[in-house]
N, C-alpha and C positions, 0 to 999 in steps of 0.2 A: 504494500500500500504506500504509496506515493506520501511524503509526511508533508502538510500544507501549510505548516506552523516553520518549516524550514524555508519554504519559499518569503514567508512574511519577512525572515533574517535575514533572509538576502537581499529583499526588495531594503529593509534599514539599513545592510552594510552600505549599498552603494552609497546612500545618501550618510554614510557616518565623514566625510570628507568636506560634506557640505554644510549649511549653515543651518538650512533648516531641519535638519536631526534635529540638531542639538536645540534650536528652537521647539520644535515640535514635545520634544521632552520636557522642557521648561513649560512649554505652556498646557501640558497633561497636568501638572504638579496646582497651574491653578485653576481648574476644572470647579473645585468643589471649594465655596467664597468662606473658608473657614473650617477649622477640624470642629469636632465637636468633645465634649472633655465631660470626666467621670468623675465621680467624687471618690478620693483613694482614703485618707484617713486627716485626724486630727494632730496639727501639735502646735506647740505653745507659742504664742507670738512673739516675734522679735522683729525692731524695728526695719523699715521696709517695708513691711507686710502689708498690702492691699488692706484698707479700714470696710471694703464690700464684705471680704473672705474671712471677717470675724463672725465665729458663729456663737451667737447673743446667748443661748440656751448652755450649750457648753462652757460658757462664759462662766457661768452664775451656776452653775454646779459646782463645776471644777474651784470656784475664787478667782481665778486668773485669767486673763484672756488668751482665748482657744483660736485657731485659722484650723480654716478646711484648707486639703490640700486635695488636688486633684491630677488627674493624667488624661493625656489628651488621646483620644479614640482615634486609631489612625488607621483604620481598616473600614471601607466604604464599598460598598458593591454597585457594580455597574454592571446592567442587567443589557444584555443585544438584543435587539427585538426585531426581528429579521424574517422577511418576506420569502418564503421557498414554497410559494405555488408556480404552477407553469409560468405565470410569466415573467419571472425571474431567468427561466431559461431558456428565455430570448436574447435578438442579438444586442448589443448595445452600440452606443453611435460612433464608437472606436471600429465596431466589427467585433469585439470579442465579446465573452460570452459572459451574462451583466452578473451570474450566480460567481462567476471567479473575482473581478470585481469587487464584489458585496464578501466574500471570504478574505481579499484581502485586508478590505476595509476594518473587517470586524478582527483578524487578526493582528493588525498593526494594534487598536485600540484595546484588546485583550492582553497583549505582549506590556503593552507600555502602563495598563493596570497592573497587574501582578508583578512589574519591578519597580513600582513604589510599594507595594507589598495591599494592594486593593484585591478583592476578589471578584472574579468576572461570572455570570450567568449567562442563559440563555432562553429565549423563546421564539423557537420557530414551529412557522408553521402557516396553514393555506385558508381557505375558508371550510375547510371539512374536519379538519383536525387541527392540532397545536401540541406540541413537546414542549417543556420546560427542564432543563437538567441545573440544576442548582447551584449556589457560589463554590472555587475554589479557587488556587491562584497556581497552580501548577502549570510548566508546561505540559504533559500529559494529560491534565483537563483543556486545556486551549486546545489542544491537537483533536481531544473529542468533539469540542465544539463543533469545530471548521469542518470535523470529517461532517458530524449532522447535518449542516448547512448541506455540503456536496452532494450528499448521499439522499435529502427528500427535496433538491431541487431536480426535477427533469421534466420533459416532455408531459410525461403520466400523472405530473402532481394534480392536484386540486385547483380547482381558480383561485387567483390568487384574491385576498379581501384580509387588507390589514385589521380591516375594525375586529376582527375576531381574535387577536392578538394583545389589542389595546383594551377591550373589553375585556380578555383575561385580567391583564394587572391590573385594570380598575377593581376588579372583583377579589383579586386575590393575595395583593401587596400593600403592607400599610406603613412600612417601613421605608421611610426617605429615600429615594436612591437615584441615580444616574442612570435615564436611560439612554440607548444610542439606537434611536431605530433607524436600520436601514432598507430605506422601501424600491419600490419600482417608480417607475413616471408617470402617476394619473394625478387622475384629479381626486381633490382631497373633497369628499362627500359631507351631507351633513352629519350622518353620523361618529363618521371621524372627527369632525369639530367639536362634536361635544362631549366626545370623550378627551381630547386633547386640552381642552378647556378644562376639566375635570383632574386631568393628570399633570398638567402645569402648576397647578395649584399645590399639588403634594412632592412631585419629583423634580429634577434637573432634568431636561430634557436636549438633545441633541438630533437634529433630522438630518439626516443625508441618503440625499435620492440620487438612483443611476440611472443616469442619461436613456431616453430611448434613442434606439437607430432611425433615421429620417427615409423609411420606403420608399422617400421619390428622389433618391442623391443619384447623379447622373451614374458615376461608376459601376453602381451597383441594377443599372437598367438591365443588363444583358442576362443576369441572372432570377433565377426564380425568389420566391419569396413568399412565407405563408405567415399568419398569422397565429398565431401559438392557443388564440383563445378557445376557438376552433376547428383549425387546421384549414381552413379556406383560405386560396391560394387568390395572390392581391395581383392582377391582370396587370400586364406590361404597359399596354396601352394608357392606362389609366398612371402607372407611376410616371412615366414620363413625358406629361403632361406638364408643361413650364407654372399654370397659374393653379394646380394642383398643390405644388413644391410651396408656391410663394404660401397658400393656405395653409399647408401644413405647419411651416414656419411662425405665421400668424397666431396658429394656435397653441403650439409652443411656447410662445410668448406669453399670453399672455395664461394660459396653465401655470406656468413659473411665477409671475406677477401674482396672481392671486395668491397663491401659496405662497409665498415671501409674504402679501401684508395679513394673513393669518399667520403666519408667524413671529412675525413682528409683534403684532399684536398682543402675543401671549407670552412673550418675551422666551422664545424658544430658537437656538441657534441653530441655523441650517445651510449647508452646502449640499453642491451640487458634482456630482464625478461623470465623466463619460469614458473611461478608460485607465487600464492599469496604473500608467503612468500618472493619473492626475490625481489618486491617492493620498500618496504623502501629504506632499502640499495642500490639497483639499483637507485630509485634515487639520493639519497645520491654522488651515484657514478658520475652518468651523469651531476649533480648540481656543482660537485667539478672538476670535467675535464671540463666542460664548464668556468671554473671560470679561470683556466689556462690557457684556450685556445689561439691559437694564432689568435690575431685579425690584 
C-alpha cells in the first residue's frame, strides 16, 4: 500500500528551503486565538502574584493568602471534515484528480497538528453514510486517515451532500474544536447555512474548496467527458461553444462570491485550491487570514 502521509513529506520537504514552510508552521501555531488553562493547585502568595489569582476562600481558611496556580491545556483537536462522495472523484481544474488534492490538503494540516502535539480526527463521508474515527496525533493514525479518505472516495461512492457531515457534528460535538472542512465546488445551500451558522458559533472553522474543472476549456474539447453525478456524457458540440465557456465562467464567479460573503459573514476563513501545487500556499493563505480574522 502506497503510504500517502509520505507523499505529504515530500510535498513539505520541497518547500523546507523556502519561506513559506516555515511560514506556514508559524502560522498553524496561531490557529487557535489562545491556549486554554486548568487549575493545577494552590500555594502561598508571594509578591508578583497576579491580585485576580488570589483565591478569597482559601485565603480565610488557611490565614494567609493563597494563589491558584494553573497549567495551560495545550492539546486541541482538529476534527477534517471531508467530502468523499463521487464527486470528489472528479477531475479538478488542474486535471488531477480533486480526492488527491483534498488528501493532500488534509495531510499537510494533520502532519503540522500532531507536531505541535494537537490531535487530528476525522469525518468523512457522502450523503448515504458518514465514518468518524476519533482524535490521535500519530503518524500511523494520519496514514489511517488519508488511506479512509482514498479508499471511500470513487466512482461508486454516494452523492456527494456535505450537510450530512455538518449535521453530524452539530449533533454530536460539544466540545470547542477546529474544524477544516474540505468540500467540493457547489453551491453552498440553505441548509448548509444554517448549520454553518450554528457551528460558527461553537467551533473554529476553516473552508477550503477544490476547484472544479471548467468542461468547456479549449484543450480538453477533443476528448470525452462525463459527469460523475450520473454518468451522462457532456456533448462536444455543446462544450465548445465560445458563449457557453464565457457562462460557465460567469457562474463560477459569482458561486465563489457568494460563498466568500457567507463566509465573511460568519467570520469563517476560507481558500480556494485547484491543484496539487496550490496547497501549501493555499494553506498558508487560509492559516494567515484565519489568524486575522475577525472574531
Amino acid at each position: 500500500m502506497t503510504s500517502l502521509l509520505r507523499k505529504v513529506k515530500t510535498r513539505l520537504a520541497i518547500h523546507a528551503h523556502r519561506k513559506v514552510r516555515g511560514m506556514l508552521e508559524g502560522e498553524y501555531t496561531s490557529v487557535f486565538h489562545g491556549r486554554s488553562i486548568e487549575f493545577d493547585d494552590l500555594r502561598h502568595y508571594v509578591p508578583g502574584d497576579e491580585v485576580k489569582d488570589i483565591d478569597w476562600k482559601a485565603t480565610a481558611r488557611m490565614g494567609t493568602p493563597m494563589t491558584r496556580r494553573y497549567i495551560a491545556s495545550r492539546k486541541h483537536t482538529v476534527l477534517l471534515v471531508t467530502d468523499t462522495g463521487r464527486n470528489m472523484a472528479a477531475v479538478a481544474a488542474s486535471g488531477e484528480q480533486k480526492i488527491d488534492i483534498a488528501i493532500l490538503a488534509a495531510g499537510v494540516v494533520g502532519y503540522l497538528a500532531a507536531r505541535h502535539g494537537d490531535l487530528v480526527a476525522i469525518l468523512a463521508g457522502d450523503a448515504e453514510q458518514t465514518e468518524y474515527r476519533g482524535p490521535e496525533s500519530t503518524d500511523a493514525h494520519l496514514e489511517r486517515l488519508l488511506q479512509l479518505m482514498a479508499s471511500r472516495t470513487t466512482l461508486g461512492s454516494g452523492r456527494s451532500d456535505l450537510s450530512t457531515q455538518l449535521a453530524y457534528v452539530a449533533r454530536g460535538f460539544r466540545r470547542r474544536m477546529i474544524l477544516v472542512v474540505i468540500a467540493d465546488d457547489r453551491v453552498i445551500d440553505q441548509v448548509q447555512r444554517r448549520l454553518l451558522r450554528r457551528l460558527s458559533a461553537q467551533h473554529e472553522i476553516l473552508w477550503l474548496t477544490v476547484g472544479d474543472a471548467d468542461p468547456t476549456r479549449a484543450d480538453w474539447s477533443a476528448g470525452g467527458m462525463y459527469e460523475v453525478a450520473d454518468g451522462a456524457e457532456l456533448p462536444r458540440a455543446v462544450r465548445s461553444q465560445r458563449h457557453l465557456r464565457e457562462e460557465f465562467a460567469e457562474a463560477a464567479l459569482a458561486r465563489t462570491a457568494a460563498a466568500d460573503e457567507l463566509f465573511d459573514s460568519l467570520a469563517i476563513s476560507s481558500g480556494r485550491v485547484e491543484a496539487e501545487t496550490d496547497v501549501i500556499p493555499g494553506l498558508f493563505r487560509l492559516l494567515e487570514g484565519h489568524r486575522h480574522a475577525r472574531r
